[in-house]
C-alpha positions as a Python dict, from the first residue, in 0.01 Angstrom:
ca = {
    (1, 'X'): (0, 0, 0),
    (2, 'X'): (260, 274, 123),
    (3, 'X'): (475, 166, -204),
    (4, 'X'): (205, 212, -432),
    (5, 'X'): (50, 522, -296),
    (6, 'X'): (459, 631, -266),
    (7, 'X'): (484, 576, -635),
    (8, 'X'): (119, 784, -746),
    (9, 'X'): (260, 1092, -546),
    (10, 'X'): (603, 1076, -715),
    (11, 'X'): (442, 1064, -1055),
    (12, 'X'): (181, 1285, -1008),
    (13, 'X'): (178, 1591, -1286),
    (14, 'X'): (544, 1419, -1391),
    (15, 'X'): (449, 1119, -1619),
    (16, 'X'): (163, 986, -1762),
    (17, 'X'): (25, 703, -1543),
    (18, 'X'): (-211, 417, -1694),
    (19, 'X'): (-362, 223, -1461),
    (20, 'X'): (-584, -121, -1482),
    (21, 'X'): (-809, -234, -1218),
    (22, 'X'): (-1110, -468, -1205),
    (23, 'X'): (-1228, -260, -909),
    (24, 'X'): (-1435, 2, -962),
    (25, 'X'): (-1232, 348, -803),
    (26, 'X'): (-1513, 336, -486),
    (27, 'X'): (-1397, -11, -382),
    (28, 'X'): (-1045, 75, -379),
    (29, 'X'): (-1055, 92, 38),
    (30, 'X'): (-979, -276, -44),
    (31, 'X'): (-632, -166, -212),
    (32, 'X'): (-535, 85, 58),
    (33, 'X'): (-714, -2, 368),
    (34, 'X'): (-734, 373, 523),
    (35, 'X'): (-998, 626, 406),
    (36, 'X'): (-737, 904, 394),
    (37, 'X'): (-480, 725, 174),
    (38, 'X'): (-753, 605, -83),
    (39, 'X'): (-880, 961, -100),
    (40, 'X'): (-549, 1116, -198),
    (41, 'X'): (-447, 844, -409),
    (42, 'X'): (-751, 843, -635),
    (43, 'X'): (-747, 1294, -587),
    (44, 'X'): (-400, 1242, -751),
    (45, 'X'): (-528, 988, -1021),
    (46, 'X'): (-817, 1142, -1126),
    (47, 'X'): (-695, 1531, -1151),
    (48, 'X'): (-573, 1533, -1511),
    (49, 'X'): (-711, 1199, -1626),
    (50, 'X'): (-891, 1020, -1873),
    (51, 'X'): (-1172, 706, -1705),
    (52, 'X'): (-1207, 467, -1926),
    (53, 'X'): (-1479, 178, -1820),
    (54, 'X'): (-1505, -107, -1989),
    (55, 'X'): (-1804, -332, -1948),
    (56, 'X'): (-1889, -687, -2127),
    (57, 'X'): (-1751, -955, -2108),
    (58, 'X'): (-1426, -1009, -2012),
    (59, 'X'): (-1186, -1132, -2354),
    (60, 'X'): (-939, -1332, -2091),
    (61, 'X'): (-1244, -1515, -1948),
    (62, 'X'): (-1411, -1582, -2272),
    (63, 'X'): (-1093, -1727, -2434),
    (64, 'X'): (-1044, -1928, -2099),
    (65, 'X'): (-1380, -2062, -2135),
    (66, 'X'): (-1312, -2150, -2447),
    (67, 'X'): (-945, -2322, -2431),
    (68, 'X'): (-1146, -2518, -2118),
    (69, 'X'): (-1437, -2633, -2365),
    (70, 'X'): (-1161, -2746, -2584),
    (71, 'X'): (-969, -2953, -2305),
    (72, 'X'): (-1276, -3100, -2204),
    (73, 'X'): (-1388, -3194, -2522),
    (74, 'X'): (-1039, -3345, -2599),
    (75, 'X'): (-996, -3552, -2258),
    (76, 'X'): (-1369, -3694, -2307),
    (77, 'X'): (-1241, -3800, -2638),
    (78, 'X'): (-925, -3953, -2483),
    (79, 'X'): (-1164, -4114, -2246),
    (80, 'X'): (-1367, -4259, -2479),
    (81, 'X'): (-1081, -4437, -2716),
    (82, 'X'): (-971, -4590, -2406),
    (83, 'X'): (-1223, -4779, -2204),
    (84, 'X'): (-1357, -5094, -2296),
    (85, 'X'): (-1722, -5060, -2340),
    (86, 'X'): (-1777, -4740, -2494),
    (87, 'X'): (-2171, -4617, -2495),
}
């Protein structure tokens, strides 16, 4: 927590900063853990900045899903070529 926050105040009107989170910025208590900390971490974020929010589905889950379909598919198959009374 203290690096992070440490590391927003040193870039703060420096560098450009991009930042990815699958919290939404009023759950980011989690992330910091004190109310005063969180406040002047997202004060320093947000001054300047550009939100973005994505919503849909998520392209790391879908593919996931997908490679898991795949497995599944292919170990049934395996499954099936090797027992002895396949039905």
């Amino acid at each position: 927590m203290e690096v992070l926050f440490t590391f927003l105040a040193d870039r703060y009107e420096r560098r450009s900063l991009m930042i990815t989170s699958n919290l939404v910025i009023r759950q980011w208590d989690r992330i910091f853990k004190d109310a005063m900390t969180t406040a002047a971490a997202i004060d320093r974020l947000v001054h300047h900045s550009i939100i973005i929010e994505l919503t849909g589905e998520s392209y790391r889950v879908e593919h996931a899903t997908q490679q898991t379909g795949a497995n599944v598919g292919t170990a049934k198959a395996r499954r099936g070529k090797s027992t002895k009374n396949p039905q």
